[in-house]
VMD Tcl script that draws the C-alpha trace (Angstrom):
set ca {
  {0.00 0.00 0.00}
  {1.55 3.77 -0.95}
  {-0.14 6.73 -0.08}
  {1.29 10.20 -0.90}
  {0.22 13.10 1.45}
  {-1.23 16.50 0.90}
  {1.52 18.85 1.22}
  {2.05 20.56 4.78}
  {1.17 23.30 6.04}
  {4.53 25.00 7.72}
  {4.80 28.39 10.12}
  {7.41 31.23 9.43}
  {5.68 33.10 12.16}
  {6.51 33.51 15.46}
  {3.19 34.19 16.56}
  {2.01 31.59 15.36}
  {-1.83 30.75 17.18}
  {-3.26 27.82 15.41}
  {-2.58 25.47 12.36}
  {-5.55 23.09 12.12}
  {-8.94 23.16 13.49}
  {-11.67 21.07 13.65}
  {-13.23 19.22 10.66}
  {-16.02 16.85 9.91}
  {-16.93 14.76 7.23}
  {-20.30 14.75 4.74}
  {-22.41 11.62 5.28}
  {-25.02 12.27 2.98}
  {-25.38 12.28 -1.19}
  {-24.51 8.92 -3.53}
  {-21.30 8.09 -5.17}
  {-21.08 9.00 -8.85}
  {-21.67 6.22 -11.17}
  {-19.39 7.67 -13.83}
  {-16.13 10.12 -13.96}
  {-15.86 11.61 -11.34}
  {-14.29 15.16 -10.52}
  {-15.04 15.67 -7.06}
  {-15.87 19.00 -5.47}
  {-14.69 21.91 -7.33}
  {-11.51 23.37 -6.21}
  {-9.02 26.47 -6.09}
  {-6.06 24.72 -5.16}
  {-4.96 28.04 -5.20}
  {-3.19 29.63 -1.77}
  {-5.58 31.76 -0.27}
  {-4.24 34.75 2.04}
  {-6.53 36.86 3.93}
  {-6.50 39.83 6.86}
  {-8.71 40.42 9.53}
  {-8.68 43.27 11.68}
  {-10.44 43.34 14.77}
  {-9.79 46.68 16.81}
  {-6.53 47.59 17.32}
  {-5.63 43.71 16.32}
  {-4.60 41.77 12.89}
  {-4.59 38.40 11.96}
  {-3.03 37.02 8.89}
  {-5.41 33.87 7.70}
  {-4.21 31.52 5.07}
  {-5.71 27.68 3.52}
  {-3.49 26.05 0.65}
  {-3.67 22.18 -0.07}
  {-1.28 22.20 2.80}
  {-3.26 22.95 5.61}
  {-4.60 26.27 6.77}
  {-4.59 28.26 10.07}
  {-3.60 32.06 11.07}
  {-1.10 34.43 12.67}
  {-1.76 37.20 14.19}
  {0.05 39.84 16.18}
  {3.33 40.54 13.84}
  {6.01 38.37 11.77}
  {9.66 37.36 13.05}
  {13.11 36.46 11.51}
  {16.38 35.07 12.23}
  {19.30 37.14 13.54}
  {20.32 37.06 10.23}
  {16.95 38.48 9.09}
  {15.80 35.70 6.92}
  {15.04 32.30 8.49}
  {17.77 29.33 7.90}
  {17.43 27.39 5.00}
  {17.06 23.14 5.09}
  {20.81 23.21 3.83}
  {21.57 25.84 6.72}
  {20.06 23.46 9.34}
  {22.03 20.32 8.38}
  {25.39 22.55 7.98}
  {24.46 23.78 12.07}
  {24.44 19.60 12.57}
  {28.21 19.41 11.22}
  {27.11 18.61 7.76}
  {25.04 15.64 8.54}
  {23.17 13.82 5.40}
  {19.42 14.49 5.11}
  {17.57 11.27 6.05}
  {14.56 11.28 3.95}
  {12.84 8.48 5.01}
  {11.93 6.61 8.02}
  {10.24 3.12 8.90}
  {7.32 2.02 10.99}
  {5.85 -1.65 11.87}
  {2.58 -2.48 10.15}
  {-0.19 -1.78 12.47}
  {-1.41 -4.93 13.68}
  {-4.81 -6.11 12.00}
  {-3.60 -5.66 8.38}
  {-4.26 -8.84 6.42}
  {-1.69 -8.77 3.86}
  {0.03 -11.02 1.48}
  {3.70 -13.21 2.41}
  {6.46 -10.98 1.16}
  {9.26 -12.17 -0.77}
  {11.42 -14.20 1.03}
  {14.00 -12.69 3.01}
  {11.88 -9.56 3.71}
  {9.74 -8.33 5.77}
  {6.63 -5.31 5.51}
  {7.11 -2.39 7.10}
  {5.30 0.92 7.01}
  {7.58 3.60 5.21}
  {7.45 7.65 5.21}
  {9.34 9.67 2.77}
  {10.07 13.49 2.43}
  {9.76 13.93 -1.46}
  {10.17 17.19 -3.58}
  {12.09 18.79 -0.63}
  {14.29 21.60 -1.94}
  {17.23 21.91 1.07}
  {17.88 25.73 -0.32}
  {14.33 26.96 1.09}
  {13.85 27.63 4.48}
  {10.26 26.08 4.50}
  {11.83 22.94 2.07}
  {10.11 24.08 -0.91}
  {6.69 24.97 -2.41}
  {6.37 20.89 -3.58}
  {7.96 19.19 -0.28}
  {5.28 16.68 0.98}
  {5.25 13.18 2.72}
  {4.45 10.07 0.62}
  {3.68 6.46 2.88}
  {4.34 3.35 0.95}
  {3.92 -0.39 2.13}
  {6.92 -2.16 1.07}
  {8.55 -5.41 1.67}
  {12.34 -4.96 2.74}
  {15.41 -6.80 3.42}
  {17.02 -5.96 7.31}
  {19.73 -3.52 5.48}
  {17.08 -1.83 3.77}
  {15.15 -1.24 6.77}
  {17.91 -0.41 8.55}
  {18.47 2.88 5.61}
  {14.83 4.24 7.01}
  {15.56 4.19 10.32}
  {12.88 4.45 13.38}
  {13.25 6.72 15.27}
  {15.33 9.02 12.87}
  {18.69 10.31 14.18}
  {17.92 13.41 16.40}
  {18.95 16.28 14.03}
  {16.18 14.59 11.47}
  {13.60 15.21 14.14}
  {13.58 19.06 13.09}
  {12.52 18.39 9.53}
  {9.84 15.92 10.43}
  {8.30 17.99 13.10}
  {7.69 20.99 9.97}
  {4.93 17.90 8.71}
  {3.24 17.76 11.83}
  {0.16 19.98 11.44}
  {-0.79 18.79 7.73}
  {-3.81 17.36 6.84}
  {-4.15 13.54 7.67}
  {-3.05 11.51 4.40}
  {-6.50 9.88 3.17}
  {-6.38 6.25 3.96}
  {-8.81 3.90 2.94}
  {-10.51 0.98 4.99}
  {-11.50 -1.65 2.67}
  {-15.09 -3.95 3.91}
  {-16.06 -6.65 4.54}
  {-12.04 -7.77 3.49}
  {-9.42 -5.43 3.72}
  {-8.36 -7.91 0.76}
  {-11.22 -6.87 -1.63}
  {-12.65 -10.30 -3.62}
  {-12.83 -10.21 -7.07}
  {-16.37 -9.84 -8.48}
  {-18.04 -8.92 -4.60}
  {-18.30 -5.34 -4.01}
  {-15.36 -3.77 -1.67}
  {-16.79 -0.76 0.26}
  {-14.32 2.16 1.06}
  {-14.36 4.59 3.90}
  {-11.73 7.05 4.84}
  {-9.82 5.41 7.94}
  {-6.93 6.06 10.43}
  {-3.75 7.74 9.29}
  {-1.21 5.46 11.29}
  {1.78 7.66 10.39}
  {0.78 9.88 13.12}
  {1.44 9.02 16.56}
  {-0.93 8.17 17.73}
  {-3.28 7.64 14.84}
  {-5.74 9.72 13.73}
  {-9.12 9.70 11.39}
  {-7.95 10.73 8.03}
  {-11.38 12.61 7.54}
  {-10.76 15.15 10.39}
  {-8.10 16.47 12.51}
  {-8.17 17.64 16.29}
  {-10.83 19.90 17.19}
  {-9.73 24.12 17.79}
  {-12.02 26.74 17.13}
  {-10.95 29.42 18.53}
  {-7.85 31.57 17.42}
  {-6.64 33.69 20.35}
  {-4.36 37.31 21.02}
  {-3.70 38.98 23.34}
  {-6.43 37.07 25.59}
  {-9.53 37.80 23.46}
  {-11.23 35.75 21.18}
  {-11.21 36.79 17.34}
  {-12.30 34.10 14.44}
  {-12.72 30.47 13.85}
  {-11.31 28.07 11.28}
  {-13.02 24.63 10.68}
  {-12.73 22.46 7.27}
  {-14.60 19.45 6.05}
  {-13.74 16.44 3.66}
  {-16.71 17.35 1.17}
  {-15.97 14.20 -1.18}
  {-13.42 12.29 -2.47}
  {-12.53 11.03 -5.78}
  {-11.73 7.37 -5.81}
  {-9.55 6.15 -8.88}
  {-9.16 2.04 -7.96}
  {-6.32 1.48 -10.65}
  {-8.19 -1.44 -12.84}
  {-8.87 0.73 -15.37}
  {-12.65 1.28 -14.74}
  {-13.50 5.53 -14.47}
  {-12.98 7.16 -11.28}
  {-15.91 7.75 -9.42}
  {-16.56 10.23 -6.50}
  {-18.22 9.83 -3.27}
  {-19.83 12.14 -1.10}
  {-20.19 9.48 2.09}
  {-16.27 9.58 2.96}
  {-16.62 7.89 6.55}
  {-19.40 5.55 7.03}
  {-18.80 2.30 8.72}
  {-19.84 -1.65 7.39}
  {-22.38 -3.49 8.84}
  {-21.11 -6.47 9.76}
  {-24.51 -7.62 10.79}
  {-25.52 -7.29 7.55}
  {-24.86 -8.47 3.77}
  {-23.32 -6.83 1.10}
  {-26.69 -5.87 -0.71}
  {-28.28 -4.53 2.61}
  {-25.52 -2.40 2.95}
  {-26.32 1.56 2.97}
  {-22.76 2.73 1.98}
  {-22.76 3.87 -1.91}
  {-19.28 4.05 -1.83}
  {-18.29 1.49 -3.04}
  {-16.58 -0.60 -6.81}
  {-16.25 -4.35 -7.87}
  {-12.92 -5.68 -8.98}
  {-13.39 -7.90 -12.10}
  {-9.93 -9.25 -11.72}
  {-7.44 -10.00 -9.47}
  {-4.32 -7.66 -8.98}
  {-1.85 -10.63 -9.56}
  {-0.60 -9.44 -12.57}
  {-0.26 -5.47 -11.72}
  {3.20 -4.71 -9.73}
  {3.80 -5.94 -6.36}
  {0.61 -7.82 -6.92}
  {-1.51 -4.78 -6.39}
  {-3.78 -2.40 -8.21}
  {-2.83 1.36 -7.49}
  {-5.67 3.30 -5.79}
  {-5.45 6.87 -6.56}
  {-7.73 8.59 -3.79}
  {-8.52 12.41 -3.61}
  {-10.04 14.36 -0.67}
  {-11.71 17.62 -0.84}
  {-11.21 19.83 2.22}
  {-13.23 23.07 1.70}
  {-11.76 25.44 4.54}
  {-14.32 28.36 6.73}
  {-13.38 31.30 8.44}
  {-16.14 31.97 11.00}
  {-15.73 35.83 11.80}
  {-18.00 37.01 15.04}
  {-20.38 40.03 14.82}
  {-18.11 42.65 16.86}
  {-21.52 43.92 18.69}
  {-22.27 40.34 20.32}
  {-20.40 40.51 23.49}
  {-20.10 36.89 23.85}
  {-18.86 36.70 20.18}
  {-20.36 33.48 19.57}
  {-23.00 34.77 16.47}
  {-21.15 36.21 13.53}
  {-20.85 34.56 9.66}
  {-19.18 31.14 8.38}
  {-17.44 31.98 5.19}
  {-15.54 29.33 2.92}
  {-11.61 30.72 1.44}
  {-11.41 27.36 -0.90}
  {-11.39 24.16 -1.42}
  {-8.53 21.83 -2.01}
  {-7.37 18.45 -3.27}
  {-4.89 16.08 -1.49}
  {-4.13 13.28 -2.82}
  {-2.68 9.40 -1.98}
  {-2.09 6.30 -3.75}
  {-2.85 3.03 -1.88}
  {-1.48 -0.69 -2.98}
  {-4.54 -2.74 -3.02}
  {-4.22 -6.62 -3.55}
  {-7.18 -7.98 -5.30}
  {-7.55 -11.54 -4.92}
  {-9.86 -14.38 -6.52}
  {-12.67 -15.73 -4.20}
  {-10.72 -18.96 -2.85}
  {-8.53 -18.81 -0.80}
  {-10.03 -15.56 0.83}
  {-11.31 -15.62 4.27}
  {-13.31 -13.42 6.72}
  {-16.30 -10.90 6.17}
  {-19.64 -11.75 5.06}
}
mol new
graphics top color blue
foreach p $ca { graphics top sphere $p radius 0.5 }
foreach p [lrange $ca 0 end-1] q [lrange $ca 1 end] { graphics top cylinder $p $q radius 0.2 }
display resetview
């Protein structure tokens, strides 16, 4: 399985108040039958400034992440903040570490790997450029299931030397990577329909829903409430790799009945593999999955004391994007579900 992440959102602010805030996902609508685009997007970095009173905040959303400063900028003694290249020349010219690995989570049913490896669950900094000071306008994480010998593990190391920790911690406040849990198999059978449902993102520690991130709603200064942030997954565009047309789904989240069959089930989300993967690379079909995140600014009504009434506005909506390594298999031989 290889997902590549949204790119991150990163601060060059030292008053920094919040990255992220709370999100929730659609649950209503049908999946389209045919191509599928998704919801409209911008995809284009939106910067905006509030004033309140005597304050200003600096709001921005990008297919990064989104969140706000407010209260004034800051720089290095130099006046400019270090570059990547900078960093890792402060750490005596250490190499830059790109990758690191983590064990499978347990209850993944996957296939044997070759023999003399093993799986492991493997992140990647791609696209970085080490002359930026934020990495680059493309830097982004891309996950990949892959089946490793002990020296290749050992090249992706977990935890990551110490000075690496620095240029992993700039990822931290991106949007989950979309993840997909696969019912009533995680091993979809071929002709039965395999339901999909945005799942946990296991690259974070500890996990986390890929359809939402932690809860804050309230961007502070100075001690006094100003504006709110939220975004929701409005769809997501599911591309399953065996050459069918994408489709797009508006239920991103909901959860198989195990109680019940396949036909009783209420999730449209959902595609039917005509053949197995065995012949695609590594085994797998290549799941291209896209989640929509349209981003709010809630600003309150300056005469409301309380400053809980005011106007939910949306800034954009953006695409991020994964690819996950699906094996397909042929009815025997395939256990579990109903």
């Amino acid at each position: 399985m290889k997902v590549r992440s949204t790119r991150v959102a990163r601060a060059v602010c030292v008053a920094l108040v919040a990255l992220c805030a709370g999100l929730t996902a659609v649950t209503t609508a049908n999946a389209d039958g045919g191509t599928g685009t998704g919801t409209p997007t911008t995809n284009t970095p939106v910067y905006n400034t509030i004033t309140d009173g005597d304050q200003r905040c600096a709001v921005y959303a990008n297919a990064r992440g989104f969140g706000a400063w407010c209260g004034g900028f800051g720089t290095s003694a130099t006046g400019t903040p270090p570059t990547w290249r900078e960093r890792l020349r402060a750490q005596d010219g250490w190499p830059f570490i790109h990758c690191r690995s983590y064990e499978v989570p347990p209850g993944w049913s996957l296939p044997e790997p070759p023999e003399g490896k093993t799986w492991v669950w493997r992140a990647y900094i791609r696209d970085y450029n080490l002359d930026r000071a934020d990495g680059g306008e493309n830097v982004h994480l891309e996950y990949a299931l892959e089946a490793v010998t002990p020296q290749e593990k050992a090249e992706c190391p977990e935890p990551p030397p110490p000075y690496m920790e620095q240029f992993w911690n700039s990822f931290s406040r991106s949007y989950p990577t979309p993840v997909l849990n696969i019912s009533p198999t995680y091993i979809p059978r071929v002709n039965s329909p395999a339901f999909f449902a945005l799942g946990m993102d296991v690259t974070k520690n500890p996990p986390v829903p890929s359809d939402r991130v932690e809860t804050y709603n309230k961007l502070w200064n100075g001690g006094k409430n100003y504006f709110a942030m939220n975004a929701v997954v409005t769809s997501m565009k599911i591309d399953a790799g065996d050459g069918s047309a994408p489709f797009t789904c508006q239920v991103v989240n909901e959860v198989y009945d195990m109680t019940k069959q396949p036909a009783e089930q209420t999730n449209t989300c959902k595609h039917i593999f005509t053949r197995s993967s065995a012949s695609q690379p590594d085994g797998m079909y290549a799941v291209q999955i896209s989640a929509f995140w349209t981003v709010q600014i809630f600003t309150p009504d300056p005469t409301d004391p309380t400053r809980t009434t005011g106007t939910w506005k949306p800034l954009g909506t953006f695409e991020v994007k994964s690819v996950q390594k699906l094996p397909v298999q042929e009815v025997q031989g395939v256990g579990g579900g109903r």
